[in-house]
Phi, psi and omega in degrees: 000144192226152165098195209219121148224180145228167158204161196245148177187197202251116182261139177258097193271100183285351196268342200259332198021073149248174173212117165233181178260150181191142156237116170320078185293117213227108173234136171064043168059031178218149188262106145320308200200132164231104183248128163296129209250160188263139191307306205300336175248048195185090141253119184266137146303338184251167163253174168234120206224132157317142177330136152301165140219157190264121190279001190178073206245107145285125186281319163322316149276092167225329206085353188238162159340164141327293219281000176285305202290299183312333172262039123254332203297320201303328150309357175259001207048020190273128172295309235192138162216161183303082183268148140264108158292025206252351147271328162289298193312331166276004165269321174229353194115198156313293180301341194254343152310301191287002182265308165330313181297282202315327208257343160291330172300288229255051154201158187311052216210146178264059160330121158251099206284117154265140163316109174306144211226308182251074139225110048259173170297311179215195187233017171240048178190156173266139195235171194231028183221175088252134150285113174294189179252007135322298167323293176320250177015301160313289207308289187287012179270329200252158212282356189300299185295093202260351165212180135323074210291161186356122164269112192263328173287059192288338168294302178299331169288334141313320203232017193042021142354096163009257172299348189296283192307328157313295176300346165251008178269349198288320190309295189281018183245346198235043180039054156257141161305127169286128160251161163260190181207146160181090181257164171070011165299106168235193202004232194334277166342312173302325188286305160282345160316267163316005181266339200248025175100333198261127130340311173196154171206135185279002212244033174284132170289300199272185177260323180318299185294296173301335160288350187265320172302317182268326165316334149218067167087014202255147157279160172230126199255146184268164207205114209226052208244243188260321204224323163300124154214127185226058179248328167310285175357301213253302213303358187260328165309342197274001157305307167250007162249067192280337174285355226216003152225175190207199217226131180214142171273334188073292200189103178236143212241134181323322172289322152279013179249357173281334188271320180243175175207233134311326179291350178247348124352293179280290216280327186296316177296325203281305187292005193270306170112037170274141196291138174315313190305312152302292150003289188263011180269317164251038142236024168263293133290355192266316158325314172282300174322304218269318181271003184051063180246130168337035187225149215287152176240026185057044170240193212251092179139347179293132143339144213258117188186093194183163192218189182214088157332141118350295189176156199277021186246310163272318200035055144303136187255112179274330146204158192243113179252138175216107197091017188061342166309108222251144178224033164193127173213103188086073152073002193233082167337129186229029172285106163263121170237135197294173155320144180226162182254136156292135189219136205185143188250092170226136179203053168228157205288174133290163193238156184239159174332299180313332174310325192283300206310161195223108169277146170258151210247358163248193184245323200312085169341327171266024196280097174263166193244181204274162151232141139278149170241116184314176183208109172293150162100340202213133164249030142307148141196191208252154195261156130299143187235132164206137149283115201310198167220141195228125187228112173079333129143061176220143140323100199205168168340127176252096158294342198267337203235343158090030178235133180224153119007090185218135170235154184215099237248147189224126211259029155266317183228193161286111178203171177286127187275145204283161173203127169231204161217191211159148190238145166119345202277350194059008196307075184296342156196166170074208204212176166205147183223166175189128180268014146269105200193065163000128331278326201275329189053088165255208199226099146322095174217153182219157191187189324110318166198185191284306197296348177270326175308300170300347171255335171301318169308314156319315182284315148317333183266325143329315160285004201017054168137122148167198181251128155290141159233171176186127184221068188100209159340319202283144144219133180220103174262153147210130181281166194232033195291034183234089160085358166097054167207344181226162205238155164212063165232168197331133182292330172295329153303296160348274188339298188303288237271314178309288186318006220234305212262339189301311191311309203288325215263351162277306175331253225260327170278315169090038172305127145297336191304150157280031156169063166325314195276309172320304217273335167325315202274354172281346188305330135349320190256140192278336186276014174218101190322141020215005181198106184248203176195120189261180184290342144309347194118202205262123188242135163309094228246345160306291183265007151088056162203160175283114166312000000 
C-alpha cells in the first residue's frame, strides 16, 4: 500500500485502556505515527478502534467465496479471521484448501488458514477426501497456514491415536497453535485434552463446562453463529476471564452476515454491562496475540488495520482500513472481487421416488422407531422414542405429530439413501434439501412427504450443489457450484436470493427453526450428540455406533 494519510478520532488504547483524541498517521499501509492532540481544540466524535476478527469462522458456510465474504464482512469492521477450510477439504482435498488461500489473496482482507485436523471426520460416513498427517504437515509448514484447525476427534486425542497424535505433534513442532472441539468435555478428560496441547474450544454449551476448561488453562472462544449460539450462556465469564477469551461466528449465512459481524457481539456485551475494554480485548486483541497473526492492534509500527466507530455503545462502523486501505465507508463495502472460479466433487444419478421409501419389516403394533430431535439454536440434539404412521405398508411423515422424514443421499457415488425421522422442523407440506451437510456435505433432506423430497433432492443434484425448497408446484434454489457448499457470485446477491428461499421454507412450508437450512446441514455431523444421520444411516453419536 502506498501513500500518506491520517486520521483522528477518540483513539482506544485497550491494552492501557485509556481513550484521547488523536491522529493516526499512515504512510505505506503502516501507522508511522500517533500524536495525541489536546481536548481543548479537538472535540471528536468518533472513536479509533484495531479491527475485529471472528476467532473461528468456517467461510464456507457463508455460501460465498473468501473474496464475497470479505466485502461484507469489512462493513462490520471486520480486518480478519481464524478460517478453517476443513468443509471443502472433505469435499475436494488439498485442492479445495489451496482454492481458498488463492481466492482470499485477491482481495484486501486478512484470512487466516488452518490445517484441517479432521478429514474426513469420522469413518462412518462418505466424504469426498482425506487428509493424512503428512498432508497436515505441509498444510502446516506454510506460512499461510497459521494453526492447526478444530482437533474434533477428542476420543482419539483421549486414547491417544496415532495419527491424531501425529498432526498435533506436527503443529507444536513447527510453534502453531492447536485449536480444539470437544463439547460437553469436563473434569479429567478435560483435563488430558488440554494436557495434550490444544488451546482452545469453541463449542462449550454451558457456563459450567467453560469455566472448568478455562480453570485449566484452555481459551474459550464464545460462539454467536446462524444456528449455533452460546453467547448468552458464556458471556459473563469475560468478566473475570478477559484474557482467555475471544468472539467467533463458527458458521453464519449469508443473510446475517449483510446484517452483522463481531460488532454486534460487542454492543451485546457492552449492554450486559462488561467493561468496553474487556470487550473489545476479545474481539480485537486476544486473536492476533494467541494465533500470532499479522494483523495491526492500532500502535505505531502495526500494519494500518483499524477502524472508526460511531461510539462504544453500537459500533456503528464509519470506515474500515485494512493495509491503510480504506475498504468500507457508511455502510458501503468499497471490496471489488475479481470473478472466482469453480472447483467441485459431486457424482451421483437423480433419484426416484422408491428411494426415499422406508417399508415396514414387522406386523408388530407396538413397534417404535428412534427420532432425532433438532433442537433450534444449538447443534446438539435429542434421541427421541415415537410410535410411527404407517400408510400402504411404509413408514411416512407424520405432519400432524411434527416427525418427518429426513435422508442423506451420498453424493460422491451411487448408494442407497440413509432415511431416518426427526422432530421440530415443522414442516406442514413439501421438502428443503441442502449439500450442506456436516462434515462430508452429502445431500440433506427433510420434508412431509417422499414425492417433495425426491424433487428437492433432485434439484441440488441437478446443480451439483445448493440448497432447495419445494411445495406443491413452487420450486426455489440457490446454487452452490463451488464444492456444493459456495456460490461465487456477487455476496449481496447470494444474500438476497438465500433470504429468498429462507422466506418460502418459514412461509409457506411453515418451519419455525430461526435458520432451518443451517440447523439442516448439523443433522449430519456425526461428532456431535447425540442422535444424526450419516449417508450410512442412523448414528449414536454417545457410543460412536450405527443405531
Amino acid at each position: 500500500m502506498s501513500g500518506s494519510f491520517s486520521v483522528t478520532g477518540n483513539l482506544v488504547n485497550i491494552q492501557q485502556q485509556t481513550i484521547y483524541p488523536a491522529e493516526v498517521v499512515v504512510q505505506d499501509g503502516k501507522i508511522v505515527h500517533i500524536k495525541e492532540l489536546q481536548t481543548t481544540n479537538h472535540k471528536l466524535q468518533t472513536f479509533l478502534l484495531p479491527g475485529f476478527v471472528d476467532a473461528h469462522i468456517h467461510i464456507e458456510s457463508s455460501m460465498l467465496v473468501p473474496s464475497e465474504f470479505a466485502k461484507l464482512a469489512v462493513v462490520h469492521g471486520t480486518v480478519a479471521t481464524v478460517s478453517d477450510p476443513h468443509e471443502i477439504a472433505n469435499v475436494c482435498g488439498m485442492a479445495g484448501v489451496e482454492f481458498m488461500i488463492e481466492n482470499g489473496r485477491t482481495v484486501p482482507f486478512k484470512f487466516n488458514f488452518g490445517a484441517p485436523s479432521c478429514v474426513p471426520a469420522t469413518v462412518f460416513e462418505t466424504a469426498g477426501a482425506a487428509l493424512n498427517s503428512n498432508d497436515v504437515e505441509k498444510l502446516l509448514k506454510r506460512d499461510e497456514i497459521k494453526y492447526l484447525s478444530e482437533m474434533m476427534n477428542f476420543p482419539g486425542v483421549l486414547n491417544e491415536d496415532e495419527e491424531v497424535m501425529k498432526k498435533i505433534a506436527a503443529a507444536h513442532r513447527l510453534l502453531k497453535p492447536v485449536d480444539g472441539h470437544a463439547p460437553g468435555l469436563r473434569g479429567e478428560e478435560a483435563k488430558n485434552y488440554i494436557a495434550a496441547g490444544i488451546t482452545t474450544d469453541h463449542e462449550c454449551f454451558t457456563r459450567e463446562e467453560a469455566l472448568d476448561k478455562l480453570q485449566n488453562g484452555m481459551k474459550i472462544i464464545i460462539r454467536e453463529g446462524s444456528a449455533a449460539k452460546n453467547f448468552e450462556a458464556l458471556i459473563d465469564l469475560l468478566h473475570d476471564y478477559p484474557n482467555q477469551m475471544m468472539f467467533c461466528s463458527d458458521d453464519k449465512h449469508p443473510d446475517s452476515l449483510v446484517l452483522g459481524h463481531i460488532n454486534q457481539l460487542c454492543a451485546r456485551a457492552v449492554a450486559k454491562g462488561i467493561n468496553v475494554y474487556k470487550v473489545l480485548r476479545a474481539a480485537c486483541v486476544n486473536p492476533v496475540l494467541h494465533y500470532k497473526l499479522d494483523v495491526g492492534l492500532l500502535r505505531e509500527g502495526d500494519p494500518a488495520d483499524f477502524i472508526v466507530v460511531k461510539d462504544l455503545k453500537q459500533f456503528g462502523v464509519v470506515k474500515t482500513f485494512i493495509n491503510g486501505e480504506l475498504v468500507a465507508e457508511d455502510g458501503k463495502s468499497l471490496v471489488r472481487s475479481p470473478e472466482s472460479g469453480v472447483i467441485n466433487n459431486f457424482s451421483c444419478n437423480k433419484k426416484k421416488l422408491e428411494d426415499f421409501e422406508v417399508k415396514l419389516t414387522t406386523d408388530d403394533s407396538r413397534l417404535t422407531i428412534p427420532v432425532i430431535e433438532a433442537l433450534d439454536g444449538q447443534l446438539i440434539t435429542n434421541k427421541l422414542s415415537f410410535e410411527p404412521k404407517i400408510s400402504n405398508g411404509k413408514i411416512v411423515s407424520n405432519v400432524e405429530r411434527d416427525i418427518l422424514k429426513i435422508v442423506v443421499v451420498n453424493r460422491y457415488n451411487n448408494a442407497p439413501v440413509a432415511k431416518a425421522f426427526i422432530k421440530n422442523f415443522r414442516l406442514k407440506k413439501g421438502a428443503i434439501a441442502s449439500s450442506v451437510a456436516h462434515d462430508s456435505h452429502n445431500i440433506v433432506a427433510v420434508g412431509a412427504d417422499d414425492e417433495s423430497i425426491c424433487g428437492a433432492v433432485n434439484l441440488v443434484i441437478d446443480k451439483l450443489g445448493g440448497v432447495s425448497a419445494v411445495a406443491n408446484k413452487k420450486e426455489m434454489l440457490l446454487a452452490l457450484p463451488v464444492a456444493g457448499l459456495m456460490s461465487n457470485e456477487d455476496g449481496y446477491k447470494v444474500a438476497e436470493a438465500y433470504t429468498a428461499v429462507d422466506k418460502m421454507v418459514k412461509e409457506e412450508l411453515g418451519s419455525s427453526l430461526s435458520a432451518p437450512f443451517m440447523t439442516l446441514s448439523f443433522m449430519a455431523l456425526l461428532v456431535i450428540p447425540h442422535l444424526k444421520l450419516s449417508d450410512k444411516g442412523l448414528f449414536d453419536g454417545d457410543q460412536f455406533i450405527f443405531v
